[in-house]
N, C-alpha and C positions, 0 to 999 in steps of 0.2 A: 926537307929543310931541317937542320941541327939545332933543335932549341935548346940543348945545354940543360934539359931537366933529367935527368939519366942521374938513378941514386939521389933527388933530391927529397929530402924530408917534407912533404907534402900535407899539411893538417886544412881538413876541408870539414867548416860548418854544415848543418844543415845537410852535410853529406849523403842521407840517406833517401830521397829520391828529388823528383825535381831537375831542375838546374843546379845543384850541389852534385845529386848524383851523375849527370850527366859531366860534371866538370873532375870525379873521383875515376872514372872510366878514363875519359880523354889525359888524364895526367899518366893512370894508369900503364895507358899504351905508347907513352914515351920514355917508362922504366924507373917513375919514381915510386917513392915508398909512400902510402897511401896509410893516413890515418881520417876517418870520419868522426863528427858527431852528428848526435840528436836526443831530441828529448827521450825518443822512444826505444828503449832495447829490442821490441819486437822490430822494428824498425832498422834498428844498427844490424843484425842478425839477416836479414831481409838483404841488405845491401851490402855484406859480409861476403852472401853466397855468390853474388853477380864481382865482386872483386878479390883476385888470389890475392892471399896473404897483408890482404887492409888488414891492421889495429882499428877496430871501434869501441867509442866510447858515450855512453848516456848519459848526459846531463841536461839539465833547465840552465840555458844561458843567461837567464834574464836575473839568474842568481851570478852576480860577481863569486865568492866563495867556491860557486859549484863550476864555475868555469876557470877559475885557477887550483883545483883541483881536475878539471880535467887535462888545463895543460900540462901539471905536473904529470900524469898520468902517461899523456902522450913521449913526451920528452925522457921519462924515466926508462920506456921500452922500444923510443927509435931513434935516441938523442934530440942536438936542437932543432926546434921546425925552421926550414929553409923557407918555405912558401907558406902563406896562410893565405884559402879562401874563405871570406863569408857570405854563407849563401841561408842563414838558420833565423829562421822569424820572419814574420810579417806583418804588421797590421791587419786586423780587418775593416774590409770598406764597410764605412758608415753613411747612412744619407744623412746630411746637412742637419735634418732637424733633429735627430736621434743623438746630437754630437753633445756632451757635457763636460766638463775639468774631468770627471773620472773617464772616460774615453780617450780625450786626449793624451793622459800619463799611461795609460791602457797601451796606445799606439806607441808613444816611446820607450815605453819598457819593452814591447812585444819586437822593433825594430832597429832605434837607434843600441839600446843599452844592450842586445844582446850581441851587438856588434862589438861594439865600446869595451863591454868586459870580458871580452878577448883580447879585440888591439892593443888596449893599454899593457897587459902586462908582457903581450908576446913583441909589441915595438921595442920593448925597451928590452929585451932579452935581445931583440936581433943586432943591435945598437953597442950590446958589447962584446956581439961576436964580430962585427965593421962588417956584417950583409944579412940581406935576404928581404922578402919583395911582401906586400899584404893587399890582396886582392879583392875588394868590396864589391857583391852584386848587390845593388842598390834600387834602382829601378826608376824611370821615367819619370813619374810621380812628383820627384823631389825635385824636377826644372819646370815642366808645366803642371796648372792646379786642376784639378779635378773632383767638383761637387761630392762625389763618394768617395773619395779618398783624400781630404784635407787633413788631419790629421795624421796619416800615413806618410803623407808625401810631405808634410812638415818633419817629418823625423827622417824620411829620405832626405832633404835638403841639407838635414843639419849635418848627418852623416857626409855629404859632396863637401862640407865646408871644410867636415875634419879631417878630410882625404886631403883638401887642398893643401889645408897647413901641418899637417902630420909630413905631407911629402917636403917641405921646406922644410919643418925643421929640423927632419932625420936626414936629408938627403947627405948632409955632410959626414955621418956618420956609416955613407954604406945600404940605406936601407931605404928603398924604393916603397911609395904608398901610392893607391891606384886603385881605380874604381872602374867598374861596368855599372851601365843602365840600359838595362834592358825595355823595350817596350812590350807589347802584349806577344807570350810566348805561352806556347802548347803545356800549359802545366791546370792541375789543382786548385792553384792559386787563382787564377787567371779566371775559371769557372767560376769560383764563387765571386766574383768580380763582374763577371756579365749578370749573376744572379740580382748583387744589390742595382746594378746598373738596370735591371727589367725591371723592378718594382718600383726606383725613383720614376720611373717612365710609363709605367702600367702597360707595359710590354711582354711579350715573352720571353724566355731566356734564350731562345734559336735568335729571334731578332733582336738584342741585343746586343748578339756575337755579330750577328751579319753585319750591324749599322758601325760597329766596331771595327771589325776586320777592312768594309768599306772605304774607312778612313786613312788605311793604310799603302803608299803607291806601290810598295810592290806585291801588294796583292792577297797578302797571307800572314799570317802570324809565325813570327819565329819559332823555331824548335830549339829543344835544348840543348841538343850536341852544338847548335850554332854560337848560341852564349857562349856553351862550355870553350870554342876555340878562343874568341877573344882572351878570355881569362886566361888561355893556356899561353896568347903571343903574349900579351902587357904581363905576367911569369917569367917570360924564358928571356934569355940574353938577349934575344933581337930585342929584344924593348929598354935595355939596359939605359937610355938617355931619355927614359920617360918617366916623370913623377909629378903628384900633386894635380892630376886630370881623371875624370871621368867621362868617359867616353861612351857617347851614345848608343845604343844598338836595339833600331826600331824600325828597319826597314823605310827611313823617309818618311815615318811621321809626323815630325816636328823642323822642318827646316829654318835652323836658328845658325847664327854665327854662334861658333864660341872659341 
């Protein structure tokens, strides 16, 4: 299938493993130009080697400043970005009782704002070029609540909001805003996730995963290249008549109208 991303300027949060990296591959292999971030330069370097001719760039998102210096960065050595994923930050699960005002701002600096201080200034760049699409991996969280991750998934949620209205009110303009929510996927992440998940429980962390994955119908936790494809169709031209939605992707474990 011709998804129309051949030569598109590609800048991918978080790109250095994960589901960023797995979504800097999968773009890769449809011939666009492939810039990542992350905090980490060992990190950008790491995922330099597994992508020909990626731009990587190191910065702390959660710094506005450091993230419009890296999009100048990007933009200065592969012109404007056509595509932006974010896949860079995440809260960490907290139990209920351990949660404080500095945890909570903790979570949205760590997830909303390092999203936000990208969007903001690459929406409005795409806006005067009249295109290009902004692809938020967001995560489950943000539509149902979950005791170890309330704070997390309050900053996912807020983020679903500003996808919704970011897509209306750029749609006129050209520029497509759009979201994945991923549910429990083969990452990092996800692990220390089952970790606080055993302790709120007094559990182990093997049975934590199991009573997790359990819950899930078809059976298993997503992988990353699976993410990575969503992101890659709600991207490309097939998806051209779609903005202002996040789109679930959980294997069936939430069955909600939306």
């Amino acid at each position: 299938m011709e998804l129309g991303l051949n030569g598109k300027v590609v800048l991918i949060t978080g790109g250095s493993k994960g589901i960023g990296l797995a979504c800097a591959l999968a773009f890769a292999t449809e011939g666009a130009r492939i810039a990542i971030c992350s905090r980490s330069p060992k990190n950008v370097e790491s995922a330099r080697a597994k992508l020909k001719d990626a731009f990587g760039v190191a910065a702390d998102l959660t710094d506005a400043d450091a993230a419009g210096r890296m999009i100048h960065a990007v933009e200065d050595r592969m012109g404007p970005i056509d595509v932006l994923v974010n896949s860079a930050g995440a809260a960490k699960r907290t139990p209920p009782d351990d949660l404080t005002p500095a945890v909570w701002r903790e979570a949205f600096d760590a997830k909303f704002f390092s999203y936000i201080n990208v969007i903001d200034p690459v929406v409005r760049r795409m806006a005067k070029h009249g295109s290009g699409v902004i692809v938020s991996v967001i995560g489950a969280g943000g539509k149902v609540p979950s005791s170890i991750h309330l704070a997390g998934g309050s900053a996912n949620a807020a983020l679903m909001l500003a996808t919704a209205g970011l897509g209306a009110t750029y749609a006129g303009k050209g520029v497509r805003v759009v979201a994945v929510s991923p549910g429990l996927t083969e990452t990092d992440r996800v692990v220390e996730g089952f970790a606080a998940a055993a302790r709120l429980a007094n559990i182990s962390v093997d049975e934590a995963r199991r009573r997790s994955v359990a819950r899930i119908p078809l059976g298993r936790m997503a992988s990353p290249s699976e993410i990575a494809d969503a992101v890659l169709f709600l991207a490309s031209a097939r998806a051209a008549y779609i903005t202002g939605v996040s789109l679930s992707v959980e294997g069936g474990q939430n069955p909600v109208v939306v």
